[in-house]
C-alpha positions as CSV (number, residue, x, y, z in Angstrom):
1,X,91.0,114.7,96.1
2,X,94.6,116.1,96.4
3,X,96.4,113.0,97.0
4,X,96.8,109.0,96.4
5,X,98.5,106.6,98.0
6,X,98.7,102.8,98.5
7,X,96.8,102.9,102.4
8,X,94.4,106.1,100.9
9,X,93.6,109.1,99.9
10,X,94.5,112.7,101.1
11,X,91.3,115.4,100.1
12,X,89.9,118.7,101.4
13,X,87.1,119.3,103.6
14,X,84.5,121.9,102.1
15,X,83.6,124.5,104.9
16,X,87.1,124.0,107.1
17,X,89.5,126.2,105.9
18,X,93.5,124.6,105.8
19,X,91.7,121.3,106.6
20,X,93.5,117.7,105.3
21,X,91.9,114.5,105.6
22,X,93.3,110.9,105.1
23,X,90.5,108.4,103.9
24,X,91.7,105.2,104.8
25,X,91.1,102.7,102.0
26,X,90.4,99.4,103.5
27,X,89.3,97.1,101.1
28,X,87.6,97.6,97.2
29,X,85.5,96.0,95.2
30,X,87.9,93.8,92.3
31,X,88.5,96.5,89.4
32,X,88.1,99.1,91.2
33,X,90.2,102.0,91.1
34,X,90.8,105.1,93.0
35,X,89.3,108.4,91.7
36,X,91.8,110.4,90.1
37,X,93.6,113.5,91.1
38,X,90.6,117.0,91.4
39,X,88.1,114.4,91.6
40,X,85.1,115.6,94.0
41,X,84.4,113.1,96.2
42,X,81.6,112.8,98.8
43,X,81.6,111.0,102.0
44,X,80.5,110.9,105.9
45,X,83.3,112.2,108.7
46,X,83.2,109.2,111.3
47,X,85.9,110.1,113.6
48,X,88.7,113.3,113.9
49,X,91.7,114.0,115.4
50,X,92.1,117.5,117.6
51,X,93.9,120.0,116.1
52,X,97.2,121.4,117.3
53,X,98.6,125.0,117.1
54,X,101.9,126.1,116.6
C-alpha cells in the first residue's frame, strides 16, 4: 500500500509496471482499521479503467 485516505487506499499492482490502483473502501467491519503504509495486501481486480498516453 502506498497511500490512505478517508474513501481508500492507493497500492501497486505486482506484474504492471508504473501501475496505481484506488481500492475503494466501502464499508468495515466496527474496529477495523486500515493496513498501514508498505503493507502487502492481496485482493481480486474487478473492474479497470483504459489507460491514456501522453
Amino acid at each position: 500500500m502506498i497511500g490512505r485516505q478517508p474513501f481508500g487506499i492507493f497500492i501497486r499492482v505486482d506484474g504492471v509496471p508504473n501501475a496505481v490502483a484506488l481500492a475503494e473502501i466501502i464499508a468495515m467491519p466496527e474496529g477495523m482499521g486500515l493496513s498501514v503504509l508498505g503493507a502487502r495486501i492481496h485482493g481480486e481486480v474487478i473492474g479497470h479503467a483504459g489507460t491514456t498516453t501522453r
